[in-house]
Steps between C-alpha positions, in 0.01 A plus 500: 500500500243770490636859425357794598624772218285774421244366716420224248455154619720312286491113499680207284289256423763207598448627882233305546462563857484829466261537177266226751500735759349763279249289330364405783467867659323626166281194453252667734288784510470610799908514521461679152253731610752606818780608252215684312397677801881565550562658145383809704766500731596289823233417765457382836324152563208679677422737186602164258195301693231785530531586137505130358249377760734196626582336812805617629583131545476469186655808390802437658547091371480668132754821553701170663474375153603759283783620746645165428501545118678867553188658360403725807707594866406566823651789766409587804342845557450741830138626533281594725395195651889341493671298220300432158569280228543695176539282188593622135575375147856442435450524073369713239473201285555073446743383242630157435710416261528192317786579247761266600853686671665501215224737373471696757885595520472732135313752734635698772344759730650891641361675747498857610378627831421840472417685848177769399688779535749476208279596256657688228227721422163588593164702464259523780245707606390707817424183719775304573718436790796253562635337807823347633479206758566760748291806385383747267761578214398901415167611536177367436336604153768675461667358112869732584544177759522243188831655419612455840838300475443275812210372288680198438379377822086521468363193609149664390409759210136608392330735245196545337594528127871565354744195467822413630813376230733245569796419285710171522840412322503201252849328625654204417174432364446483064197677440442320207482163666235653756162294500363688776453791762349474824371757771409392819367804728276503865240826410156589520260788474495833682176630700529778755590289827413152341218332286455149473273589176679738286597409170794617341612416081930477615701525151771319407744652287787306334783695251216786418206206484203427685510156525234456799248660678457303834135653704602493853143459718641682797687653768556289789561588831197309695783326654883569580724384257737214578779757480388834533685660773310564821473882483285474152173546600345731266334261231669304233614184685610230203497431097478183336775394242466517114682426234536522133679332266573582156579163288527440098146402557344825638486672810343297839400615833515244815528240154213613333531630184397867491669671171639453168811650573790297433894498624589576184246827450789633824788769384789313711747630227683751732530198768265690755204399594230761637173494677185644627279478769208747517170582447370718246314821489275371274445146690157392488565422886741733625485402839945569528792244640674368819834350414640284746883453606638213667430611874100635412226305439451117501823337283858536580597657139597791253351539136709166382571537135572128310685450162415110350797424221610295311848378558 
């Protein structure tokens, strides 16, 4: 059974069906260099064929491929000319395991889906805006509207420096059986209207800690995003989806390893956990944020929070 959690592709290696089927969608590069191109965001098969120079025969014999590993999916789009194809990645990142059931039962997984606008603090400056599914909430560059109280329906926040908080109870959970914490977020940078090419350094901020600093390349909106309402036409169209995960081996970012900082460097003694997204004043690139909710953007989800324990 493949499971998608977190957006992590997560395989045993007794399904040997399944683990075929992905061998044989990696074990070629031209299939590896579509879900490279696709790290930027989903594509049509037109723009997938002009940019890697392919047949669109053949294009669409290898996207058959990896959609039957699970990899990558396909929807059906309204443009211009009619109905497109639009394909995108379905994970962040490949994991099989080969530790035998038995193994993997001392580890257990809880989730929190956290909708943008419950942060629980925040600092941003003079550019920033924030939208329900239906509208404008408050006014545009306008920070009084971030203590609005129907933010807890933005499907789409953006500054250019500052931070928002979020704080998360520790229940039913020990906190000193905790191996790791997750953050899975859609985001990207913040040009006036959009930018495909402008970088931005995003912090990540765990219990007072920076434990990541992730350099989005852009802000996308040379396309609609899979979700974004009809009426949103001003830029910003989609994000991509990041995560970080803080281990007792260090700190990792789509699985690479990225910091240092350890689970057990994290205050969790008052059984909260808090964190930050933002960018800094400072920021080499300070190019702001987009923060995408559930109904914005390209992926059906919140900020998704993930405690690993043991049990």
């Amino acid at each position: 059974m493949i499971k998608n959690f977190n957006k992590i592709l997560d395989l045993k290696i007794e399904n040997d069906k399944e683990v075929e089927k992905l061998v044989k969608a990696l074990d070629c590069k031209s299939r590896r260099d579509i879900l490279r191109l696709l790290s930027r965001g989903p594509m049509g098969m037109i723009e997938i064929a002009e940019k890697l120079n392919m047949p669109k025969s053949s294009l669409s014999e290898h996207v058959r491929v990896l959609i039957g590993s699970g990899i990558v999916s396909v929807v059906g789009q309204k443009d211009g000319r009619g109905q497109s194809k639009v394909i995108s990645r379905q994970f962040e990142k490949i994991a099989i395991s080969i530790n035998s059931e038995e193994r993997q039962g001392e580890f257990k997984n809880h989730s929190h889906h956290i909708p943008i606008g419950s942060y629980s603090a925040f600092d941003i400056n003079k550019y920033c805006g924030m939208l329900s599914e239906e509208g404008y909430i408050g006014a545009r560059d306008d920070k009084l509207s971030f203590y609005s109280p129907v933010r807890f329906i933005a499907q789409l926040i953006w500054f250019d420096y500052g931070y928002l908080e979020y704080t998360v109870p520790i229940q039913k959970i020990d906190r000193n059986k905790i191996v790791s914490i997750s953050i899975s977020a859609e985001l990207c940078s913040e040009a006036p209207g959009y930018n495909e090419n402008w970088k931005s350094d995003i912090t990540f901020t765990m219990c007072g800690k920076d434990v990541c600093v992730y350099t989005s390349p852009g802000d996308y909106g040379a396309r609609r995003g899979l979700l974004t309402p009809e009426w949103w036409s001003e830029g910003t169209q989609y994000g991509v989806i990041k995560q970080i995960e803080v281990t007792e081996q260090g700190t990792f970012l789509d699985g690479t390893f990225v910091s240092s900082v350890t689970i057990n460097e994290l205050d969790l003694s008052d059984n909260l956990f808090t964190f930050r997204i933002g960018v800094k004043e400072n920021a080499k690139n300070r190019g702001g944020i987009n923060l995408f909710g559930r109904k914005f953007g390209d992926h059906n989800q919140n900020i998704i929070v993930t405690f690993t324990y043991k049990e």
